[in-house]
C-alpha positions as CSV (number, residue, x, y, z in Angstrom):
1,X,5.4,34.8,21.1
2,X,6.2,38.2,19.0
3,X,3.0,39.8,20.5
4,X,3.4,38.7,23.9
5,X,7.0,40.5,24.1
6,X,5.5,43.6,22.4
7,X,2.6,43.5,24.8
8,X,5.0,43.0,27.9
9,X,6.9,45.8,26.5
10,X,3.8,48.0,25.8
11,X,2.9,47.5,29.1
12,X,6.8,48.6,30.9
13,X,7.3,51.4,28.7
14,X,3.2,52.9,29.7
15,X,4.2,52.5,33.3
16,X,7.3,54.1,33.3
17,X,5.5,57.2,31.2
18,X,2.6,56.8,33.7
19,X,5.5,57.1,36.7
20,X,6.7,60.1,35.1
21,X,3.5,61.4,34.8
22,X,2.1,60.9,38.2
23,X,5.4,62.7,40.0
24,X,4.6,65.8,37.7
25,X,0.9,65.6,39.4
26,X,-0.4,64.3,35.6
27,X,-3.1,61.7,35.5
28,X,-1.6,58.1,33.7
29,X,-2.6,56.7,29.9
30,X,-4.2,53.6,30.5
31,X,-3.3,51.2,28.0
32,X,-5.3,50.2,24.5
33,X,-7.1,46.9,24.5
34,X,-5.4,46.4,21.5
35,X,-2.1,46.7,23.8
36,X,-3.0,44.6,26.9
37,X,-5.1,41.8,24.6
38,X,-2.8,38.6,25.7
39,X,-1.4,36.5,23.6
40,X,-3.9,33.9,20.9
41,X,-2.8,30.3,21.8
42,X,-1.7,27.8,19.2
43,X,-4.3,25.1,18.1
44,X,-3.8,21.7,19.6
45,X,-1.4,19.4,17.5
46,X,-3.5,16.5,16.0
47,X,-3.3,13.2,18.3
48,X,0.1,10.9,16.3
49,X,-0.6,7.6,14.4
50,X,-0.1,4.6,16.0
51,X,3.2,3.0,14.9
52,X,1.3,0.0,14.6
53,X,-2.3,0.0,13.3
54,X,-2.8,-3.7,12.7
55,X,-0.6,-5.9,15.1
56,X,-0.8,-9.5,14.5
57,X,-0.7,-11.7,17.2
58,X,0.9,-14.7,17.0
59,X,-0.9,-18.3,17.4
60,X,-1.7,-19.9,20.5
61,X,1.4,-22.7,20.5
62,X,3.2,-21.6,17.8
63,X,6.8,-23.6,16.8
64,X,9.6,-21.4,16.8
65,X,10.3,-20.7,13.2
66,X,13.4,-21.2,11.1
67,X,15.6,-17.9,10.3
68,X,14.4,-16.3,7.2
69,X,17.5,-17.5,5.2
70,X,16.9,-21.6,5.9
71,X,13.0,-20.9,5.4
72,X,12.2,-22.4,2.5
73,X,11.7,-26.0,3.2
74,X,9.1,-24.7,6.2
75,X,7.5,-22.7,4.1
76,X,7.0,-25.0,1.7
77,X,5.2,-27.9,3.7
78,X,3.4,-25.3,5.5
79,X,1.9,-24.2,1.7
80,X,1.4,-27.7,0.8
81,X,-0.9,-27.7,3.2
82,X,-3.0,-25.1,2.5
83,X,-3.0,-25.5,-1.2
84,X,-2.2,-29.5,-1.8
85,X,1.2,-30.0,-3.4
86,X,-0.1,-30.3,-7.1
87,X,-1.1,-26.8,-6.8
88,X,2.0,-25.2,-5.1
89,X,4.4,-27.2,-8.0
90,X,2.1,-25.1,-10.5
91,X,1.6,-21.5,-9.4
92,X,3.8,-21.1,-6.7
93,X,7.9,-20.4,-6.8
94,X,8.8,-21.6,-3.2
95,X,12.3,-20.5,-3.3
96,X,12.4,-17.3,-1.5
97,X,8.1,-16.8,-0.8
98,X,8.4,-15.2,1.9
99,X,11.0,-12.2,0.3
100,X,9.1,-12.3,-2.9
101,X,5.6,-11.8,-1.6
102,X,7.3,-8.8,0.4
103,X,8.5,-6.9,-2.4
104,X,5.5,-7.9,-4.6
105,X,2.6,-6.4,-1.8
106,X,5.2,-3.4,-1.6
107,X,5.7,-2.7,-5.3
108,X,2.2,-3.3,-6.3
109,X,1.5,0.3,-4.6
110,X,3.9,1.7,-7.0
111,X,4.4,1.9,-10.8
112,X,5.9,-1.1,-11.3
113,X,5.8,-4.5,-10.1
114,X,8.8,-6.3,-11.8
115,X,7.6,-10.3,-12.3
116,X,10.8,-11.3,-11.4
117,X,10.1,-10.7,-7.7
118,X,7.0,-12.3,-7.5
119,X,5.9,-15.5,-6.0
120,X,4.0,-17.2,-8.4
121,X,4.8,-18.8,-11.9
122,X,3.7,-16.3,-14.7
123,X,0.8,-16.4,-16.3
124,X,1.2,-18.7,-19.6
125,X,0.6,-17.3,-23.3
126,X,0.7,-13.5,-24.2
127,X,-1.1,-10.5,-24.2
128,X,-3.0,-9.9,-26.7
129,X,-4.7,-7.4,-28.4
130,X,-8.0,-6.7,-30.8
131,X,-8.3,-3.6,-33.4
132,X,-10.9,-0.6,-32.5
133,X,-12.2,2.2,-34.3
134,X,-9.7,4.3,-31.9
135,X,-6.7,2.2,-31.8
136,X,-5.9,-0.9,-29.8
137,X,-8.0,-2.3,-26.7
138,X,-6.9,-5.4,-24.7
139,X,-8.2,-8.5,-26.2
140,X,-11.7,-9.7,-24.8
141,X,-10.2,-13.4,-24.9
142,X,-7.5,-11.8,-22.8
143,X,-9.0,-12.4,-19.9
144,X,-8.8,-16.6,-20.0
145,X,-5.3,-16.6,-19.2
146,X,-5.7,-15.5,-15.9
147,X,-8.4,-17.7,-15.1
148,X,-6.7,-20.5,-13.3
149,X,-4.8,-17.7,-11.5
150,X,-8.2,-16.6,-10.3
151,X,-9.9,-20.3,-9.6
152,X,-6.4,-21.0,-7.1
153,X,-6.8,-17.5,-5.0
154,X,-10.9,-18.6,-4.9
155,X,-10.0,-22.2,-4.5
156,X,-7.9,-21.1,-0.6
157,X,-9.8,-20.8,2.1
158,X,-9.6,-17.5,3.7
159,X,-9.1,-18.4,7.2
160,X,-6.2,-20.9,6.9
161,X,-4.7,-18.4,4.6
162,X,-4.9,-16.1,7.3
163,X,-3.8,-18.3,9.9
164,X,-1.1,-19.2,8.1
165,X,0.1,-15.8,7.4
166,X,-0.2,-15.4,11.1
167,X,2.1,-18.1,12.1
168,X,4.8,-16.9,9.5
169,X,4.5,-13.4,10.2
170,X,8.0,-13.4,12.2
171,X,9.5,-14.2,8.9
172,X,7.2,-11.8,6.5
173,X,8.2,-8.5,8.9
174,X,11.8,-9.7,9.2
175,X,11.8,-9.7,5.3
176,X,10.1,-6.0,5.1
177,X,12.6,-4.5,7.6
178,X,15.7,-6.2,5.5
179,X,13.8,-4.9,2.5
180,X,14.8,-1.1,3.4
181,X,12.0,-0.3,6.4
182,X,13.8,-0.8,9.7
183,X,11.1,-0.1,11.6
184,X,7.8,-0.4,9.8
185,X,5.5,-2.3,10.2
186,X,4.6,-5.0,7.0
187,X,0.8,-5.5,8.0
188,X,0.3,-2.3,7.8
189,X,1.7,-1.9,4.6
190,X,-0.3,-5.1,3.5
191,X,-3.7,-3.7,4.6
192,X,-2.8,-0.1,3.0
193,X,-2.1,-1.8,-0.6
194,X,-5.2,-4.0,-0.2
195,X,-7.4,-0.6,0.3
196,X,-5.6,0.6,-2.6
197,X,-6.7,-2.5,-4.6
198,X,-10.0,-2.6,-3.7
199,X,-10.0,0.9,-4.7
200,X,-9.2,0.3,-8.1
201,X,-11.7,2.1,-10.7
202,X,-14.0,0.8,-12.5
203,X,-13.5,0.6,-16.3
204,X,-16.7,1.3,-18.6
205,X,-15.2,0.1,-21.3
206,X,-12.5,-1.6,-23.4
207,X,-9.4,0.0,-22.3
208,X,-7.1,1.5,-25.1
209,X,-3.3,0.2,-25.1
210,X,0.0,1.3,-27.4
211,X,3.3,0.8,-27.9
212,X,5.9,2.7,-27.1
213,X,7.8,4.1,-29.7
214,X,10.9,2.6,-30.5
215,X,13.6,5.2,-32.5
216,X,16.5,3.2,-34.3
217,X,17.0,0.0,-35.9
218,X,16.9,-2.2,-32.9
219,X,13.3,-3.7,-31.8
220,X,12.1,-5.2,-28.8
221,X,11.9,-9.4,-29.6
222,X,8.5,-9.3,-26.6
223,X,6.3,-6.1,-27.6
224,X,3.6,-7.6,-26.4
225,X,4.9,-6.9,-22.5
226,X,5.6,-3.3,-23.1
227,X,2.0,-2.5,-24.2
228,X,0.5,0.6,-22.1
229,X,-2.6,2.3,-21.3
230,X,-3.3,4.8,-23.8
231,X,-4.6,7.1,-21.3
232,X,-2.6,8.7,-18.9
233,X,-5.0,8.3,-15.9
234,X,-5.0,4.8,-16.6
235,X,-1.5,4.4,-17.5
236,X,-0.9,6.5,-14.2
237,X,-2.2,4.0,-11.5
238,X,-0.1,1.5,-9.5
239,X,1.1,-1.2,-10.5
240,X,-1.4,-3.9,-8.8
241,X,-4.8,-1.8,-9.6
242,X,-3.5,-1.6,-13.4
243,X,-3.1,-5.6,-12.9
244,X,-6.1,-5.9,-12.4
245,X,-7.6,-3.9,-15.1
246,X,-5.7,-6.1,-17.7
247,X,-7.2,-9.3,-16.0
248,X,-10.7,-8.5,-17.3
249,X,-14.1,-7.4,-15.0
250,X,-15.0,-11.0,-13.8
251,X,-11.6,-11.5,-13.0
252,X,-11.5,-8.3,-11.2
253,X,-14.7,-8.4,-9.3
254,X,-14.5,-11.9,-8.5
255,X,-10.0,-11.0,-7.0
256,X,-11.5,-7.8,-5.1
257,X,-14.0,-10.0,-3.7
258,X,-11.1,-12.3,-1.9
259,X,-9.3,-9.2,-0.9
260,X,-12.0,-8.0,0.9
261,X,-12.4,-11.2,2.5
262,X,-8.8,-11.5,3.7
263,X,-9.3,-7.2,4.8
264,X,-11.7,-8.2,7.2
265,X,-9.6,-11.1,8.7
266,X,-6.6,-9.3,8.7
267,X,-8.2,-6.4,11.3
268,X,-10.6,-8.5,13.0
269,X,-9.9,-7.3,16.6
270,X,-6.2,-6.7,15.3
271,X,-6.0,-10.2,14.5
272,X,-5.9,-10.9,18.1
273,X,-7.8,-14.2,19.7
């Protein structure tokens, strides 16, 4: 815009010398191309992101649902279901699901993931750890704890899942929004921290852990759940990818394997029908 008014201005004062010029019989100065050059447009702004990338679209004859407050009874037969109630009494915490699998899937894209929120049982035993020539790596037996964890999410099949999720999503986007993100949009957020899952790196090794150190008399009575990655890189990913680091390679490969599954579901034509 600067150029264009020095141009415009370029070109009033010549012709008023020129003017001058011509009544005292003196031929005008014609303007530089440098002078007259018009103005460069601006590049074209990028095209915006959709506010919605993933839309669900609700089932074909779908009840009206409960308000997310009273939704736990629903929920609950609606999980029996899909897992069988023996299962759902022993991995699942009903009370509140659909708030806790909200702020889980949100906090598992960030660096921590506090197991109070989430919306299974925790995973019985401890962490444990084995001795190395360069300090402590998670224990190779480790991994076994998380193994009925891993045969449940295997056990579901994918498309209920989906479907379900589908029918309740009224009550998973009202939970986002009251969560802090009036208008977002909580598949979108889902699919984002699957990508970021399934994007985990690959360890080529045992992974080395420590202990924070712990100045003064006072100790913690549960080290074991304050252990961290001895390398910052590691110690610097989210929340969910370190997860599943600490569950062991099977474990990981077989959970990235059921992600990608429920990926591919949850964009299938915008998981429209």
């Amino acid at each position: 815009m600067n150029r264009l008014w020095i141009g415009l201005g370029s070109v009033l004062a010549l012709t008023a010398i020129g003017t001058y010029l011509w009544l005292r019989q003196t031929p005008p100065q014609l303007p530089s191309p440098a002078e007259s050059a018009p103005a460069v447009a601006p590049p074209a702004a990028a095209p915006a992101k959709p506010a919605i990338e993933f839309p669900v679209t609700a089932p074909s004859g779908t009840t009206e649902l409960p308000p997310l407050d009273q939704a736990d009874n629903f929920v609950r037969d609606r999980l029996a279901e899909l897992l069988g109630a023996d299962k759902l009494a022993k991995h699942i915490l009903v009370e509140g699901f659909v708030r806790r699998v909200v702020a889980t899937v949100d906090n598992l894209a960030r660096p921590l993931a506090p197991p109070s929120r989430w919306p299974i049982h925790l995973t019985p035993g401890r962490f444990t750890i084995e001795t190395a020539q360069d300090g402590s790596v998670i224990g190779a037996k480790n991994a076994a704890r998380y193994a009925p964890f891993v045969a449940l999410v295997e056990s579901v099949d994918t498309e209920r899942a989906v479907a379900l999720y589908r029918l309740l999503y009224p009550l998973f986007q009202g939970a986002y929004e009251a969560l802090g993100y009036p208008g977002k949009y909580f598949n979108d957020r889902l699919v984002a921290v699957i990508d970021l899952l399934l994007a985990t790196p690959d360890a080529s090794g045992a992974l080395r852990v420590e202990l924070p150190e712990f100045p003064g008399p006072l100790k913690p009575t549960r080290p074991w759940v304050l252990y961290r990655y001895a390398d910052p890189a590691w110690e610097g990913l989210a929340s969910g990818q370190k997860m599943l680091l600490r569950m062991g390679k099977d474990n990981e490969r077989r959970l990235k394997s059921k992600l990608a599954e429920i990926r591919k579901l949850l964009v299938k034509d915008k998981l429209s029908r």
